[in-house]
C-alpha positions as CSV (number, residue, x, y, z in Angstrom):
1,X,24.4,12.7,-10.5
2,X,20.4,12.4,-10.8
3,X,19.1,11.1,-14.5
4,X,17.5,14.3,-16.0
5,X,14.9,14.7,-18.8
6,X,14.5,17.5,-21.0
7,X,11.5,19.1,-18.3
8,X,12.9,18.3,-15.4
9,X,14.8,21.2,-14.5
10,X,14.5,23.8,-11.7
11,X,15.3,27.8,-11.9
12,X,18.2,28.6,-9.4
13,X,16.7,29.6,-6.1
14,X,15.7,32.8,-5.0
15,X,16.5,34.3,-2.1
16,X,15.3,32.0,0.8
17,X,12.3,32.1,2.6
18,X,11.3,31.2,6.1
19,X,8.6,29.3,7.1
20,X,6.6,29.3,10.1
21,X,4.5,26.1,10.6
22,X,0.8,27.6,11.3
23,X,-2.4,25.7,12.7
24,X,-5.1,24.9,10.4
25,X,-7.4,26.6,11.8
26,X,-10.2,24.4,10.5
27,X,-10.4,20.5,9.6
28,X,-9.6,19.7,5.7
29,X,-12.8,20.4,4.8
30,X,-15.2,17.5,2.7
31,X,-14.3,17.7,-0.7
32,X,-18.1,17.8,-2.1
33,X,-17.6,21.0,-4.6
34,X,-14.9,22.8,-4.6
35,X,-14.2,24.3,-8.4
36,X,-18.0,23.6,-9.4
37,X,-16.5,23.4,-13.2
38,X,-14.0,21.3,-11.9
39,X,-16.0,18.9,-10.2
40,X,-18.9,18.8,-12.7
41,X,-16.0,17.5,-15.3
42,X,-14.8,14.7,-13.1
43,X,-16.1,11.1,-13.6
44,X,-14.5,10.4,-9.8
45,X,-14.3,12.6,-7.4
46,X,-12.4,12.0,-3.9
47,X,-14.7,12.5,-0.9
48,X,-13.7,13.0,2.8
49,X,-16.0,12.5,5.3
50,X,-16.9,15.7,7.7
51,X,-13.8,16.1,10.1
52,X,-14.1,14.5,13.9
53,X,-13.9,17.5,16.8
54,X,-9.7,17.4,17.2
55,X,-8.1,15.7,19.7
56,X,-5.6,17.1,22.2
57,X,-2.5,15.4,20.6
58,X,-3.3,16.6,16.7
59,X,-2.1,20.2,18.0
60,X,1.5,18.8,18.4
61,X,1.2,17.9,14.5
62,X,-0.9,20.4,13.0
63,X,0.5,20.0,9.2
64,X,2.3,17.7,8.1
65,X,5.6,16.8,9.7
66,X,8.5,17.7,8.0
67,X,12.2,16.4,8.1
68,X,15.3,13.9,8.1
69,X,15.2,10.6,9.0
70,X,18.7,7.9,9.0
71,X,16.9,4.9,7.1
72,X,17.2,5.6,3.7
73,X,21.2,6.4,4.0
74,X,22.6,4.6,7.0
75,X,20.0,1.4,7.3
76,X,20.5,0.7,10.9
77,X,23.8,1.5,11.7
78,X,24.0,5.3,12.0
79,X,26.3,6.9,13.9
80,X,26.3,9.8,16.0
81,X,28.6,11.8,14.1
82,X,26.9,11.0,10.7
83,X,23.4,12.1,12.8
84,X,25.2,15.1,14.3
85,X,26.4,16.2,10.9
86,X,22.8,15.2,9.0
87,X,20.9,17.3,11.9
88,X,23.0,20.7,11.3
89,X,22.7,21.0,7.5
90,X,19.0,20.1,8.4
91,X,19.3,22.7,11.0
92,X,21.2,25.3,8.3
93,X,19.6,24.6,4.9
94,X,16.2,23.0,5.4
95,X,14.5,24.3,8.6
96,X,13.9,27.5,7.1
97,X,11.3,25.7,4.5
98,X,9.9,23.8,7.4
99,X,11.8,20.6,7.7
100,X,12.3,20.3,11.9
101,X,12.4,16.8,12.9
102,X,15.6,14.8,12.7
103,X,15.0,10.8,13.6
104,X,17.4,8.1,14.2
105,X,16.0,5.2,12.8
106,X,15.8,1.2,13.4
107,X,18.0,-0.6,16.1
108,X,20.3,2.1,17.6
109,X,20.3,-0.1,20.6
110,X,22.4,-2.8,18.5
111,X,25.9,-2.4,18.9
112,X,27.1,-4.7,15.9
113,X,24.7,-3.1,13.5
114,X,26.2,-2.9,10.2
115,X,23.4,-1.9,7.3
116,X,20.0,-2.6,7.0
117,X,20.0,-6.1,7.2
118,X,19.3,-6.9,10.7
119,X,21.1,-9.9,12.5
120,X,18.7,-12.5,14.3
121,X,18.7,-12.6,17.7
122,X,21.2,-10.3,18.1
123,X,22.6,-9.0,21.7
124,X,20.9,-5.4,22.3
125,X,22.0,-2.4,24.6
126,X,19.0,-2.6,27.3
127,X,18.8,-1.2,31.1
128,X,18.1,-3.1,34.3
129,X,14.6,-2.9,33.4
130,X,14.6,-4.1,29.9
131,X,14.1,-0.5,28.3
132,X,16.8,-0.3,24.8
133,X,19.6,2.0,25.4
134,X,21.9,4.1,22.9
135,X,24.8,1.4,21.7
136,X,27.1,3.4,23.3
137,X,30.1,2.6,20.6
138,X,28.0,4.1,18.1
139,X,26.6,7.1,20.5
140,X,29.1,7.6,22.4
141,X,27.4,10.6,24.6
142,X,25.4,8.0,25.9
143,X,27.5,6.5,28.0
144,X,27.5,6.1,31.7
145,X,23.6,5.5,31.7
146,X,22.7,8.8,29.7
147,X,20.8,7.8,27.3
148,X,19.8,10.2,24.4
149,X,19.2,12.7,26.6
150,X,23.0,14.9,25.5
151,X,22.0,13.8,22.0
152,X,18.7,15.8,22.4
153,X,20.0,18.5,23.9
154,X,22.5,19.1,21.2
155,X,19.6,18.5,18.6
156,X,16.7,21.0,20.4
157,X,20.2,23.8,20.4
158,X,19.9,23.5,16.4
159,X,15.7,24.5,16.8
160,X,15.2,21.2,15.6
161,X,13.3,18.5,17.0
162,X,14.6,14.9,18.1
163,X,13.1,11.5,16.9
164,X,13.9,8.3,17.3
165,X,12.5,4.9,16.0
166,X,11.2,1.9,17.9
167,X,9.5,-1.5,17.6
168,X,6.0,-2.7,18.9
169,X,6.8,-4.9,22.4
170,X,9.2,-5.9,24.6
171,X,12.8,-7.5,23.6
172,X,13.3,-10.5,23.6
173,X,16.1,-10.3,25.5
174,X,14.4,-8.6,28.6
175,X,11.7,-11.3,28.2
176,X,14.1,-14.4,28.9
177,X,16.6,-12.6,31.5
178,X,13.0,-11.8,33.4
179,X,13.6,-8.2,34.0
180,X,11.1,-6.1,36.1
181,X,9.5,-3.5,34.2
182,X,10.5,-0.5,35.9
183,X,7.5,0.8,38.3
184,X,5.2,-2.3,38.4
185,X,5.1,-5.2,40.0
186,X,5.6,-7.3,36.8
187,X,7.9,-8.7,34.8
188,X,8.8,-9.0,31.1
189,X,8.1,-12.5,30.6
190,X,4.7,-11.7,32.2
191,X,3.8,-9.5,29.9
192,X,5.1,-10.3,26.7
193,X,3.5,-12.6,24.1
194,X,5.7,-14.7,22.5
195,X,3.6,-15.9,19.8
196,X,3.2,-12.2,18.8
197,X,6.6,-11.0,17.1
198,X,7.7,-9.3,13.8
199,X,8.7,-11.8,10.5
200,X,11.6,-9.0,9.9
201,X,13.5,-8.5,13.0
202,X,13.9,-10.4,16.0
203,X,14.3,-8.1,18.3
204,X,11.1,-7.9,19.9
205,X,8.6,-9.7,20.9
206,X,4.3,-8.4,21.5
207,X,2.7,-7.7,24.8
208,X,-0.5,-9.1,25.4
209,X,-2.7,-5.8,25.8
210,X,-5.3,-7.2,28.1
211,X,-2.6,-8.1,31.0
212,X,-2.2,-5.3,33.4
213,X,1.3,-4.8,33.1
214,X,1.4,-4.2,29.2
215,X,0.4,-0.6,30.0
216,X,3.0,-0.3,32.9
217,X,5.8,-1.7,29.9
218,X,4.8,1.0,27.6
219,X,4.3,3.9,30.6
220,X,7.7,3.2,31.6
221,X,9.4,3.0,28.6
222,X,7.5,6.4,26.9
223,X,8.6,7.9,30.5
224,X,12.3,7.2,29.3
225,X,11.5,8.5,25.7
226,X,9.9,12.0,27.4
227,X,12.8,12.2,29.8
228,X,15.7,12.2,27.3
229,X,13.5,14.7,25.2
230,X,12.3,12.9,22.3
231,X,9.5,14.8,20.2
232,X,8.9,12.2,17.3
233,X,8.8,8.2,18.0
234,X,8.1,6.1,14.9
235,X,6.7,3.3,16.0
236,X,7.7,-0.4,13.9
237,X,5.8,-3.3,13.1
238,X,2.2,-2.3,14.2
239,X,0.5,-1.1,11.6
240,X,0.8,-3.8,9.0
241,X,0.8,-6.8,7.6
242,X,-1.5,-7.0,11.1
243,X,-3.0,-3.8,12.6
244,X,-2.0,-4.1,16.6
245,X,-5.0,-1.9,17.8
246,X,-4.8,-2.7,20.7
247,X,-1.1,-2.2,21.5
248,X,-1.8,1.4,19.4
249,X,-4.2,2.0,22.5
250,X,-2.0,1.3,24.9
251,X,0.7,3.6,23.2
252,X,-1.0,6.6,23.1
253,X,-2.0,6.7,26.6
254,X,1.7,5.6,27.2
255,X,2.3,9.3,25.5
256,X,-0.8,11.4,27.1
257,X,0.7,9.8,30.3
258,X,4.2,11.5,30.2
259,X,2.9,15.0,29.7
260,X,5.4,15.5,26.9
261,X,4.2,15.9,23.5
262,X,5.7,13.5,21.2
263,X,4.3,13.1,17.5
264,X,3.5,9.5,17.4
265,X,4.1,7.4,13.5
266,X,3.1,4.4,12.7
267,X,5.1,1.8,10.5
268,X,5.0,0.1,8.1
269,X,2.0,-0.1,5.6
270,X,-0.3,-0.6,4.3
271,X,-2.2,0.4,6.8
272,X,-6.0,-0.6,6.3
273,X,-8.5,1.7,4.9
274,X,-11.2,0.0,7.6
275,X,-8.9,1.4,10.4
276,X,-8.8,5.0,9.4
277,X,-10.9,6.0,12.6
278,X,-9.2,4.5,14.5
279,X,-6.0,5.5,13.0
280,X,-7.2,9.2,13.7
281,X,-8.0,9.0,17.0
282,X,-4.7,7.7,17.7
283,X,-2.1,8.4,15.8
284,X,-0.4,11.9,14.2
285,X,0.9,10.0,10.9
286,X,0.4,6.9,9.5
287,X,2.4,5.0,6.4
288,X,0.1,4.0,3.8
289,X,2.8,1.9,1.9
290,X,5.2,-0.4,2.7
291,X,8.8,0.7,2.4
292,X,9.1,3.2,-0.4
293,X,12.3,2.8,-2.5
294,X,13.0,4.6,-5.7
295,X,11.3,2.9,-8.2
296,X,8.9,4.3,-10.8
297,X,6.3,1.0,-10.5
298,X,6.4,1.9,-6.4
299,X,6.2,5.8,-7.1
300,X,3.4,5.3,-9.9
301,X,1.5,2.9,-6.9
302,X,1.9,4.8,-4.2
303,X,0.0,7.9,-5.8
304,X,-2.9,5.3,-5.9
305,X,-2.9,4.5,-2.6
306,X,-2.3,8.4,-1.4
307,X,-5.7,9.3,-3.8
308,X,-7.1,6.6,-1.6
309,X,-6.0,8.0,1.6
310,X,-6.2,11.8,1.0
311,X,-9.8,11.6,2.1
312,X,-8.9,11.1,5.6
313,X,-5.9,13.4,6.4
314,X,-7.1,16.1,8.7
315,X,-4.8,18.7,11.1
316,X,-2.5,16.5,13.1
317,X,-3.6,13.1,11.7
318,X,-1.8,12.4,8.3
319,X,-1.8,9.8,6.1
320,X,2.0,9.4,5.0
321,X,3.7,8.2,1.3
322,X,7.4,7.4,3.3
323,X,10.5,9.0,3.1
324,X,11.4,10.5,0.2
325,X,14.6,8.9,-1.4
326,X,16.1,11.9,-3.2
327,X,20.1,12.8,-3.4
328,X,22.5,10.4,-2.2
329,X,21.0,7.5,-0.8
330,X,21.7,3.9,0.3
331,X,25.3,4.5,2.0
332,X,24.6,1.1,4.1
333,X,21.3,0.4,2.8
334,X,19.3,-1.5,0.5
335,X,16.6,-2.0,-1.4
336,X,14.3,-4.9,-2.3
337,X,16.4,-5.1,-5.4
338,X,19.8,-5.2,-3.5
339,X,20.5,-1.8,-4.9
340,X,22.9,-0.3,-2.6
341,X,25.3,3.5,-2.6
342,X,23.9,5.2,-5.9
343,X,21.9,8.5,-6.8
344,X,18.2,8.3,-6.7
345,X,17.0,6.0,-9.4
346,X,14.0,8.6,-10.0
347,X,14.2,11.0,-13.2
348,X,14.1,14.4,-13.0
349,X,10.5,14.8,-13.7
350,X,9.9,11.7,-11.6
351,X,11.0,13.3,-8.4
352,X,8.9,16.6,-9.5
353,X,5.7,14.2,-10.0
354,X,6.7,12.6,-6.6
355,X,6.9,16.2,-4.4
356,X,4.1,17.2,-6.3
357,X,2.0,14.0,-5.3
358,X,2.8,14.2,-1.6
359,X,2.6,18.0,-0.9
360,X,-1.0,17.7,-3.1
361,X,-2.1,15.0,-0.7
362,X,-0.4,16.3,2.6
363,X,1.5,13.4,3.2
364,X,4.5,14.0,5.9
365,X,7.5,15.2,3.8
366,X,10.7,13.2,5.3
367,X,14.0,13.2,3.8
368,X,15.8,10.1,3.4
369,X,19.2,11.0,1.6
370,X,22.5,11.6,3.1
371,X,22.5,15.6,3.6
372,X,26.5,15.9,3.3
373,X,26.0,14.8,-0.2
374,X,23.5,17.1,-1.1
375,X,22.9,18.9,-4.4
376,X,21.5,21.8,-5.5
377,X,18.9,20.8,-7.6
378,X,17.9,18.4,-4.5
379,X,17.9,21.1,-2.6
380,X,15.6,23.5,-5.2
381,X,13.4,20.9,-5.1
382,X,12.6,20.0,-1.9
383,X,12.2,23.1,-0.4
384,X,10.4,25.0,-3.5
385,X,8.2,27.7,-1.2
386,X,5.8,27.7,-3.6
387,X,5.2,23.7,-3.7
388,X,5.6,23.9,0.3
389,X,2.8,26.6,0.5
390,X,0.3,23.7,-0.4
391,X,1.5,21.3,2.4
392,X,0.1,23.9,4.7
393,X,-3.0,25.7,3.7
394,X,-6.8,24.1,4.5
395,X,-9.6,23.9,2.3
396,X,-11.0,21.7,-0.2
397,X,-9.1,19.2,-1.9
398,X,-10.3,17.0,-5.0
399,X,-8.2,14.2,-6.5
400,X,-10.0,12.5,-10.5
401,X,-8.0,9.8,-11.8
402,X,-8.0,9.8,-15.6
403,X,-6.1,7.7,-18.1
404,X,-3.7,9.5,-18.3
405,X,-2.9,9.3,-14.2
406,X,-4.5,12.3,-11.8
407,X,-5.6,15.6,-12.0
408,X,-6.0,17.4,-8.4
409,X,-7.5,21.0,-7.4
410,X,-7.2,22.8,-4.0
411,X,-9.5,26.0,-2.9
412,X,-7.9,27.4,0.2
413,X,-7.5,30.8,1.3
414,X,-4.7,31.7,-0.4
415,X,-5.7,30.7,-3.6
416,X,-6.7,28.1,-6.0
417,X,-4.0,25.0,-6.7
418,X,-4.4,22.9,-10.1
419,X,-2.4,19.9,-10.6
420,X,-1.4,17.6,-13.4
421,X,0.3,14.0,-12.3
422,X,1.2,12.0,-15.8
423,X,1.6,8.3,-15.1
424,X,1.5,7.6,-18.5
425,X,4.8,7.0,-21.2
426,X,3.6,9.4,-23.3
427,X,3.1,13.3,-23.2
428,X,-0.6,14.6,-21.9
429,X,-1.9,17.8,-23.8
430,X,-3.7,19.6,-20.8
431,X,-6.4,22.6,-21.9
432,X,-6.6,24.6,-19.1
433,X,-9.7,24.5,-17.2
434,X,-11.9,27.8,-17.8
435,X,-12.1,29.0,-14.4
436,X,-8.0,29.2,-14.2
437,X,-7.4,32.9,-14.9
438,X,-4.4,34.2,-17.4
439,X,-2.7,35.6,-14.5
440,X,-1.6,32.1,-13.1
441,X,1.6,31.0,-11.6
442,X,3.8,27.7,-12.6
443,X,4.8,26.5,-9.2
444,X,7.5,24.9,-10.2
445,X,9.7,27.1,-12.3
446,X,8.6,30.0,-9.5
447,X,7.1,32.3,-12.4
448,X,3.8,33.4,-13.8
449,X,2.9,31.2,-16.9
450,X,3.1,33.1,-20.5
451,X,0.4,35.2,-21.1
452,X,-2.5,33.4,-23.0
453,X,-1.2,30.2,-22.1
454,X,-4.5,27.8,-22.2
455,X,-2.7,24.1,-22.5
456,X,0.2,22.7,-20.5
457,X,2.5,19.7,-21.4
458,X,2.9,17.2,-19.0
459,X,6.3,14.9,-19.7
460,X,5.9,11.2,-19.1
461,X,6.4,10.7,-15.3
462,X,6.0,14.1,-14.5
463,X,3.8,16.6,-13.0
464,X,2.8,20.7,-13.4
465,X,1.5,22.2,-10.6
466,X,-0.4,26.1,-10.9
467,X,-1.9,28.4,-9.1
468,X,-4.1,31.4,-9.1
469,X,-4.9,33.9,-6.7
């Protein structure tokens, strides 16, 4: 059961609502002014740069991506029956609140996978040309050379869409059996760099970018990707500790190439601040912290880094907090800590401050909890339509980090958004700003706040979001 407080709690939820994802029909705007009250009060004010002209792959992402991925629960051993049954409760309780994407994560072409820890040098599941294929013990529709394409299929029947996970390069394995990259006159252990590989996994090894069949490894292997149907591919070990530009390059005309639009992620993070161009020019989401467990320490530094970030998320180019480890998590998975099958170690009000922080900053909202497990207060939580309403509207967005942790507002179209983000151990006393009207609505509890009501409370760890129309 998740650790409460006396604040956190939700109302039981209304009837639900459906949600249609819907283009921003304008770049997040620079945050300059916004509430001129507002900003006049604020000692430091977030500033986003004027939008760049949007590129043709920011339309396949054009809010934040929403949905499931296997990490957080499974490590990298799921199954496809645990993914089968994770992708229909996405399918039946989520996708209505927006949450369409459901990803297998790390090593799925490792047949002895166990957990999350990986085993060196492990043997993988690979084609005649090198290209990782489904572990067929562990997805057994992919046998006979099938690939993921039946899993797809079963997934896009659900109106969801398919993911999957990779890392940066070529295996290791391909690279000393010499296979020829499929549609090129090269080879593997042309191509690959061996002095280039993760210090996490073995599994895979660099290409070097400037040799002419690096593109032809990454062509032929997106090919593969496009023609089993995958929509999402969360690319590993390229965006930090070292940020693989080049091999990012190579990627996304690797995607452009196959015609298929597939929402390209970039892992893990930090990623650097310096490379935020670049990041936007090729990427749909990028993770701005390394793996995000749930700790208060990580949650309380990972707001800082998405107040850092939030300047640079426009439509289809996100800056992204991780999954969120709500509900059950941790099945065959573990933390830094060695934590393994428990509850979320977040509070109550912890876990409000966190959706709060993420849907504030429009960071990709990703589940990372085992679904069949789910609770209701989980469920309330995540897929609150009046929190989710701020994921997806444009305009002007101003983050000022006080003492007490972060105060945001949001003018958009549909309103005006005022949040409170308490990183403190005590309570913060919050007067109302003057240009927040009576008539305003706790987001939250999913009612209008008492009439006359000028201060808020805001419980250690937690959060209040409002909004007036």
């Amino acid at each position: 059961m998740n650790k409460t407080t006396s604040t956190g709690t939700l109302p039981d939820e209304p009837a639900r609502r459906s949600f249609v994802r819907t283009v921003a029909g304008a770049g997040l705007a620079a945050v300059a002014g916004g509430s001129a009250a507002a900003a006049a009060a604020a000692a430091n004010t977030s500033a986003a740069s004027a939008p760049e002209p949007g590129l043709p792959f920011h339309a396949w992402a054009p809010t934040p991506p929403m949905g499931w991925n296997s990490w957080d629960a499974f490590g990298a051993s799921v199954t496809e029956a645990e993914y089968l049954d994770n992708a229909r409760i996405l399918a039946e309780r989520f996708l209505p609140a927006g949450y369409d994407t459901a990803t297998v994560d790390i090593q799925w072409y490792e047949a002895g996978a166990t957990s999350g820890w990986y085993r060196d040098f492990a043997p993988l599941v690979l084609d005649a040309h090198g290209r990782p294929q489904p572990a067929p013990n562990r997805f057994p529709s992919a046998a006979g050379g099938r690939g993921f394409a039946p899993l797809a299929a079963q997934v896009h029947a659900m109106g969801l869409r398919f993911g999957v996970h990779i890392m940066r390069g070529i295996p290791r394995q391909a690279v000393g059996l010499e296979l020829p990259i499929a549609g090129s006159k090269y080879r593997c252990n042309e191509v690959a760099d061996s002095h280039s590989t993760c210090a996490w996994n073995t599994d895979m090894c660099g290409v070097r970018p400037e040799h002419p069949g690096a593109f032809d490894w990454y062509r032929a292997w997106f090919a593969q990707l496009a023609e089993w149907g995958v929509d999402f591919v969360k690319v590993d070990d390229i965006a930090a500790p070292n940020y693989h530009a080049k091999e990012v390059e190579l990627i996304r005309r690797a995607i452009d190439a196959t015609g298929r639009p597939m929402v390209l992620s970039l892992s893990p993070g930090p990623a650097h601040l310096e490379q935020a161009a670049h990041l936007q020019a090729h990427a749909n989401q990028w993770r701005v912290c390394n793996d995000f467990w749930d700790t208060w320490p990580q949650l309380r530094d990972n707001l800082v880094n998405l107040v850092k970030w939030a300047p640079h998320a426009r439509p289809g180019a996100w800056p992204d907090a991780d999954m969120l480890p709500v509900g059950k998590i941790g099945l065959r998975n573990y933390d830094e800590k060695g934590r393994g099958e428990r509850d979320t170690g977040f509070t109550r009000d912890e876990q409000l401050l966190m959706l709060t922080a993420w849907t504030c900053a429009r960071s990709p909202l990703i589940l990372g909890n085992d679904l069949r497990r789910l609770d209701d207060w989980t469920l309330r939580l995540v897929t609150n339509p009046e929190v989710l309403a701020l994921l997806r509207v444009p305009g002007a967005r101003e983050w000022h980090s006080v003492a007490q942790g972060h105060r945001f507002v949001c003018n958009g179209p549909q309103g005006t958004w005022a949040a409170w983000l308490n990183t403190s151990d005590a309570p913060w006393q919050v007067p109302l700003p003057a240009w927040l009207p009576d008539a305003s609505r706790d987001c939250w509890a999913r009612a209008d706040l008492p009439t006359g009501t000028r201060q808020l409370t805001i419980q250690p760890h937690g959060a209040r979001l409002v909004r007036c129309v």
